[in-house]
C-alpha positions as a printed NumPy array, in Angstrom:
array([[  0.967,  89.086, 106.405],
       [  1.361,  87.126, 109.494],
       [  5.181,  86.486, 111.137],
       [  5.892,  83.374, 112.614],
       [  9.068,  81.882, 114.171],
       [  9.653,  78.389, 114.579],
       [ 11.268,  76.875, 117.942],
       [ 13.947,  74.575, 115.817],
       [ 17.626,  74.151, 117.641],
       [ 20.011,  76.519, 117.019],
       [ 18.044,  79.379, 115.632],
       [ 16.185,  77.504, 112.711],
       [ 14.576,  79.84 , 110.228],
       [ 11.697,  82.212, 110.206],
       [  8.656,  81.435, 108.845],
       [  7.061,  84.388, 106.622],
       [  3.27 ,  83.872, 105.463],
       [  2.089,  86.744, 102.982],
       [ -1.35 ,  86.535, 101.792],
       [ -2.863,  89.253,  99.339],
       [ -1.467,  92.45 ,  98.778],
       [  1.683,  93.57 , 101.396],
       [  1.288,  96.835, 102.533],
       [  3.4  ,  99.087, 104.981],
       [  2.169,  97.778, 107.793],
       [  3.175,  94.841, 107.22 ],
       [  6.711,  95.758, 107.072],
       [  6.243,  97.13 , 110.289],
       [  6.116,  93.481, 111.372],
       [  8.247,  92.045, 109.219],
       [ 11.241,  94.537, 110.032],
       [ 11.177,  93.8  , 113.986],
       [ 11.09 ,  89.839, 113.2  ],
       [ 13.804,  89.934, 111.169],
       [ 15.962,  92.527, 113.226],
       [ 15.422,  89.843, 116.768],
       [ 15.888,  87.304, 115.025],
       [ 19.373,  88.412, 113.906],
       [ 20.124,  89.934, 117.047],
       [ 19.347,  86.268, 118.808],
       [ 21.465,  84.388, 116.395],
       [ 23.589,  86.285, 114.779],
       [ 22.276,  86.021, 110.843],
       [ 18.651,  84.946, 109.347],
       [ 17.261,  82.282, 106.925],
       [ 14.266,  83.377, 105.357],
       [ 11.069,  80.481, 104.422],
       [  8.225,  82.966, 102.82 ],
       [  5.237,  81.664, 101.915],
       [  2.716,  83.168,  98.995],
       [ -1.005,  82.53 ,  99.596],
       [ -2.959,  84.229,  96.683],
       [ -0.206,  86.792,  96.743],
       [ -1.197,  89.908,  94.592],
       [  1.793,  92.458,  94.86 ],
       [  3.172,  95.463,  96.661],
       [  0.957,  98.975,  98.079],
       [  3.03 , 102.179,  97.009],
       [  3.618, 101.932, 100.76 ],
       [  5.423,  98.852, 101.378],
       [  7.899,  99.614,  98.105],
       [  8.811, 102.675,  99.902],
       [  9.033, 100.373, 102.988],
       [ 11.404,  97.974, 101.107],
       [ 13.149, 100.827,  99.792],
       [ 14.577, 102.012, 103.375],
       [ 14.819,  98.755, 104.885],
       [ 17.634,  98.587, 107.744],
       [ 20.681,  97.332, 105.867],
       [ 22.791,  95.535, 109.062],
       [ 19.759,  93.291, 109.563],
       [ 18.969,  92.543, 105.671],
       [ 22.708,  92.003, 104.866],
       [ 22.297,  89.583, 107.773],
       [ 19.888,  87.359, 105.898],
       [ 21.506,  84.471, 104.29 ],
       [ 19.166,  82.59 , 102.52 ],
       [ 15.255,  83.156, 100.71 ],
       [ 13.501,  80.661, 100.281],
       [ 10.146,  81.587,  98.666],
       [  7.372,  79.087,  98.441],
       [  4.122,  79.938,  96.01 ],
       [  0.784,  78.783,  95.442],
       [  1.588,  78.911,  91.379],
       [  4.137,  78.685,  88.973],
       [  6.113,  81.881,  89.381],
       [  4.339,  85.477,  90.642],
       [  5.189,  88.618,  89.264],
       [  6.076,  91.229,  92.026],
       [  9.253,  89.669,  93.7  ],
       [ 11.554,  91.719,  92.709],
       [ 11.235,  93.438,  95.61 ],
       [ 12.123,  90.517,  98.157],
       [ 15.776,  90.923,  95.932],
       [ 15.966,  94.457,  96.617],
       [ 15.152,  93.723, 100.133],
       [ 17.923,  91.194, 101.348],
       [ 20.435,  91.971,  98.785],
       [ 23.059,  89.651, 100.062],
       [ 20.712,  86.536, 100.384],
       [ 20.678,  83.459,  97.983],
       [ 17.029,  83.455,  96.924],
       [ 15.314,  80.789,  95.574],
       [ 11.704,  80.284,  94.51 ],
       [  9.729,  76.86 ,  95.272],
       [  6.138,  75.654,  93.948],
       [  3.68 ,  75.138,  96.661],
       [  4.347,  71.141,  96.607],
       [  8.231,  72.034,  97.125],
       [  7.991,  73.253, 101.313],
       [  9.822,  70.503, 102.057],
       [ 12.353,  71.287,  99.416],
       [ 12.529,  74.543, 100.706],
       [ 13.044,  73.886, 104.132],
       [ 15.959,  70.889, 103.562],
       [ 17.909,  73.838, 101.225],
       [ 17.684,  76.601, 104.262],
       [ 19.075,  74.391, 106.803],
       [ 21.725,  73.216, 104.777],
       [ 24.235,  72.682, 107.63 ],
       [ 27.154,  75.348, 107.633],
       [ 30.425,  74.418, 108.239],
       [ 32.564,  75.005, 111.206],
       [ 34.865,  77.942, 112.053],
       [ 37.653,  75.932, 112.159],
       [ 36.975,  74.926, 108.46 ],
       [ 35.991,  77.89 , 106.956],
       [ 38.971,  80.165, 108.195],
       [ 41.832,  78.923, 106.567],
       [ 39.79 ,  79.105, 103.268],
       [ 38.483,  82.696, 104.899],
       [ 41.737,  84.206, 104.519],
       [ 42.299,  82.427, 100.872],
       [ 39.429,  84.116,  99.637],
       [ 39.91 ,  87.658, 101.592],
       [ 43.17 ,  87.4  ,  99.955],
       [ 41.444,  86.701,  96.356],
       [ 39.025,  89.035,  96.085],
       [ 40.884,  91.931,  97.542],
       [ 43.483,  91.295,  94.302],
       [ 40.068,  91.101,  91.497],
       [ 39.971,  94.875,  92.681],
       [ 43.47 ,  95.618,  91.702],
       [ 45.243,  97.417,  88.971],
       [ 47.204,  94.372,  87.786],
       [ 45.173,  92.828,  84.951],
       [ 46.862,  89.697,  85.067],
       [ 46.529,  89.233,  88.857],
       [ 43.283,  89.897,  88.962],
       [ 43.073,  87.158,  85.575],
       [ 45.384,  84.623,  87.74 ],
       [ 43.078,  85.405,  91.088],
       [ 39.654,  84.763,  88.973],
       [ 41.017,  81.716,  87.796],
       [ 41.974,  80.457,  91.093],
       [ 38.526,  81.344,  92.366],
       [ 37.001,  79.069,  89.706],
       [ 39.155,  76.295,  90.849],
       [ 38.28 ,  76.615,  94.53 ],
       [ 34.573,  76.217,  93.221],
       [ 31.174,  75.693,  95.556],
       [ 33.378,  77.176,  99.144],
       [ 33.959,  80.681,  96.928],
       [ 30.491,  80.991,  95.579],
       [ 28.85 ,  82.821,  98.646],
       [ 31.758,  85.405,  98.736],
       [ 31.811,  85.84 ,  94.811],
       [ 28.067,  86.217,  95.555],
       [ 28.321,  88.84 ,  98.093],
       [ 31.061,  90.832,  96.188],
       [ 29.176,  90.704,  92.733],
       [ 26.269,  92.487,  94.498],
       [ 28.456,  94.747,  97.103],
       [ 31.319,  95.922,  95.417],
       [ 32.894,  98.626,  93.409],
       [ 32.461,  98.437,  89.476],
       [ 35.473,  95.929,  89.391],
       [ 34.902,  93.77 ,  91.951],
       [ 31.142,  93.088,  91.293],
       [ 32.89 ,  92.649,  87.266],
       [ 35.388,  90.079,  88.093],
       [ 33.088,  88.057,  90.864],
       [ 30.59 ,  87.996,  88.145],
       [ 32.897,  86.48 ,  85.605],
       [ 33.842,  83.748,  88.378],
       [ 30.766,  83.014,  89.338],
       [ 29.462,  82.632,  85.153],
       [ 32.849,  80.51 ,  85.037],
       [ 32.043,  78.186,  87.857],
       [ 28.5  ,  77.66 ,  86.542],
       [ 26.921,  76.484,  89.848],
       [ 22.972,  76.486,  89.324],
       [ 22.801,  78.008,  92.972],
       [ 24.226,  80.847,  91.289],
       [ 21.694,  81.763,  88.385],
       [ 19.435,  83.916,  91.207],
       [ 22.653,  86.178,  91.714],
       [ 23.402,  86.367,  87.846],
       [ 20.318,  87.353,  86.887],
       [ 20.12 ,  90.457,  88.929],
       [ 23.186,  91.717,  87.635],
       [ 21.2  ,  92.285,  84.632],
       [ 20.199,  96.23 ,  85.569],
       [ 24.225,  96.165,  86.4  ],
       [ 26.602,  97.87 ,  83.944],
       [ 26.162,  96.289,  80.499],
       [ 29.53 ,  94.641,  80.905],
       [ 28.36 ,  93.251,  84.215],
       [ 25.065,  92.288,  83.108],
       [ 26.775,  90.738,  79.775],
       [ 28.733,  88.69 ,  81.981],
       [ 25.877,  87.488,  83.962],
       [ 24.174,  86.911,  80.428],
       [ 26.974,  84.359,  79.371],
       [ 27.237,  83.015,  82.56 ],
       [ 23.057,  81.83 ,  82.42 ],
       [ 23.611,  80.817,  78.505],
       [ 25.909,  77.998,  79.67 ],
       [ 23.517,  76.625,  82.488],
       [ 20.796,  75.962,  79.834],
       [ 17.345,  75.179,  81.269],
       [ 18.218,  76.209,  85.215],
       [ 19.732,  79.793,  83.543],
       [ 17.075,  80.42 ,  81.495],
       [ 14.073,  79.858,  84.098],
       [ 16.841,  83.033,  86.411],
       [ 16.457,  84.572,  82.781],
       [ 12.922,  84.599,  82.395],
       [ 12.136,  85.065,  86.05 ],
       [ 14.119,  88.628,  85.994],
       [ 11.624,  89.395,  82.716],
       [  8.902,  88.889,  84.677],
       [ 10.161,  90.351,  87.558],
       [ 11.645,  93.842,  85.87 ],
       [ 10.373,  94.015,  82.702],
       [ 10.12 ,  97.489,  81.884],
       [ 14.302,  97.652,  82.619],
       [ 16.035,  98.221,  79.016],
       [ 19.727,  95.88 ,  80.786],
       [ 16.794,  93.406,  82.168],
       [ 15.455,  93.113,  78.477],
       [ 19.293,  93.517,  76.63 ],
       [ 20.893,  90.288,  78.842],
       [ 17.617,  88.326,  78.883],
       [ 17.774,  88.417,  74.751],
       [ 21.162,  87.455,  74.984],
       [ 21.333,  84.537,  77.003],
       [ 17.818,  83.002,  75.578],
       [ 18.814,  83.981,  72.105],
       [ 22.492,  81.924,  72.241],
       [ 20.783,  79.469,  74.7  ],
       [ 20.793,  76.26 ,  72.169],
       [ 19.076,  73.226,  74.057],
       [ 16.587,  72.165,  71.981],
       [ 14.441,  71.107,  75.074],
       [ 14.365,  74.513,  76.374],
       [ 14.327,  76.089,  72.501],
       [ 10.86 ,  75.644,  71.709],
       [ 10.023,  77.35 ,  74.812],
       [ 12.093,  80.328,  74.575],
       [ 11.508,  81.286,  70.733],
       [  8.404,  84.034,  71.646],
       [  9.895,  85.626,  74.474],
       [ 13.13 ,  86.389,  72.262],
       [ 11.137,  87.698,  69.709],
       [  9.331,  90.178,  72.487],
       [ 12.247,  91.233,  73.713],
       [ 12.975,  92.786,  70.85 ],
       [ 13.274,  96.678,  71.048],
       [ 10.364,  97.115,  68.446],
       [  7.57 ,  95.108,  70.267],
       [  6.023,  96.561,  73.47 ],
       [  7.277,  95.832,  76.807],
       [  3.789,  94.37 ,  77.773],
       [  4.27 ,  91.624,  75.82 ],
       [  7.579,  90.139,  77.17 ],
       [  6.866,  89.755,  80.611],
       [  3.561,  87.441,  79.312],
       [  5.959,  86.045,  76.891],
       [  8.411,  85.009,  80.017],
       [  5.474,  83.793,  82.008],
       [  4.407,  80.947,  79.311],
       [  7.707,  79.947,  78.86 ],
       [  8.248,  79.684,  82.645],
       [  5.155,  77.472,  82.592],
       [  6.083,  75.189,  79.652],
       [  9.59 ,  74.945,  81.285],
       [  8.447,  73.975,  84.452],
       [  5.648,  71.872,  83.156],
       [  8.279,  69.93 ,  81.258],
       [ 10.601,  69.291,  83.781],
       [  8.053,  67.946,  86.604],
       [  6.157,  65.639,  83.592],
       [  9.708,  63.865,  83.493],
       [  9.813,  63.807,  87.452],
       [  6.422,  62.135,  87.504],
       [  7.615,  59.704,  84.514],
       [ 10.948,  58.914,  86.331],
       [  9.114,  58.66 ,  89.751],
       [  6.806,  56.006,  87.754]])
């Protein structure tokens, strides 16, 4: 893997290129990048880019495993671009920067990419008013008082889009009721920039990942490609495999049904795990396949 950063104002991104298999020493480039890079500007948006990308040595897992958490909760935002649909062996780049938003990109979507990471920010003088707001709110989801912590979740939902990066964070970071109740706000507020974050909640507690489960149902085709990415990602995890069944089984859009139909079936305690995760990867395919067919009909 070669590390690259670019000379854009204020900080930009880093560039990532992996090619092949990762091993550990590339994470003993990768770590270094990342850790100057945050030290220069304070936090980290990621752009990595797949090239014939073929998975993870023993090596760089462990690697992943023990990466230095100030710098990786320092990474805001993944964007990962790949040379086909959707490559098994990610999971890891989750594990890796678990307070990022991560989002995937087809090889034709670097622009894409790029325009989502350098989404401008707001100011400090906007955000800390609504700062304090949400300090306030999340510190009452992890109270005793079941109906504050209803009446703060529901206020939450209301603010909308501004609370989502918080409710992201805490879903991930907090104790058993926090990452509960942020998970049930975020499934309420049904933001697709949010199915990345549900969908790893499904190894969670099987309320948690329940939750997350619901949350996916109700953002049809955009929750069940997070769905069916996590399958393919994790598939031998039995809360990966429960909440996947769930929200594809309940998931009723009959343009995303037809799709869907095998990989609930092998999902299915009974059948072997082998055959879900190749299950999940047609359906990704047909999904995908579907939805840039009507791009190329709309653009024409």
């Amino acid at each position: 893997m070669t590390v690259e950063t670019n000379s854009e104002p204020q900080g930009g991104c880093l560039h990532l290129r992996a090619t092949g298999t990762l091993t550990a020493a590339d994470y003993q480039q990768l770590t270094p990048a990342i850790a100057a890079h945050v030290d220069a500007h304070g936090s980290a948006r990621l752009l990595i880019e797949l090239r014939d990308f073929r998975g993870w040595t023993a090596g760089a897992l462990w690697h992943d495993a023990h990466f230095s958490p100030p710098y990786a909760e320092r990474v805001e935002r993944v964007a990962i671009v790949g040379d086909r649909a959707r490559p098994q062996g990610l999971a890891p780049f989750c594990r890796a920067f678990p307070a990022a938003e991560l989002r995937y990109f087809h090889g034709h979507e670097r622009d894409a990419a790029l325009r989502w990471l350098h989404e401008a920010r707001p100011s400090r003088a906007e955000v800390a008013p609504m700062d304090a707001e949400l300090a306030h709110l999340l510190a009452a989801l992890q109270g005793e008082d079941g109906l504050r912590r209803e009446r703060s979740r529901r206020r939450l939902v209301a603010i909308g889009a501004p609370a989502i990066h918080a409710l992201t964070h805490a879903a991930q970071h907090g104790a058993r009721q926090l990452r509960l109740e942020a998970t049930r706000a975020l499934a309420a507020i049904g933001a697709p920039e949010a199915a990345n974050v549900l969908a790893r909640r499904f190894t969670d507690t099987p309320e948690i990942a329940w939750a997350a489960a619901e949350g996916l149902r109700r953002l049809g085709r955009v929750g069940a490609i997070a769905a069916l990415e996590q399958v393919v990602a994790d598939p031998s995890s039995h809360g990966v495999r429960v909440a996947a069944q769930h929200t594809l089984r309940e998931l009723q859009d009959p343009a995303v049904r037809p799709a869907i139909v095998a990989v609930v079936a092998a999902l299915n305690d009974g059948e072997p795990i082998s055959q879900a995760p190749v299950a999940a990867y047609l359906a990704l395919a047909s999904l995908r396949g579907a939805r840039d067919g009507a791009g190329r009909t709309n653009e024409g």
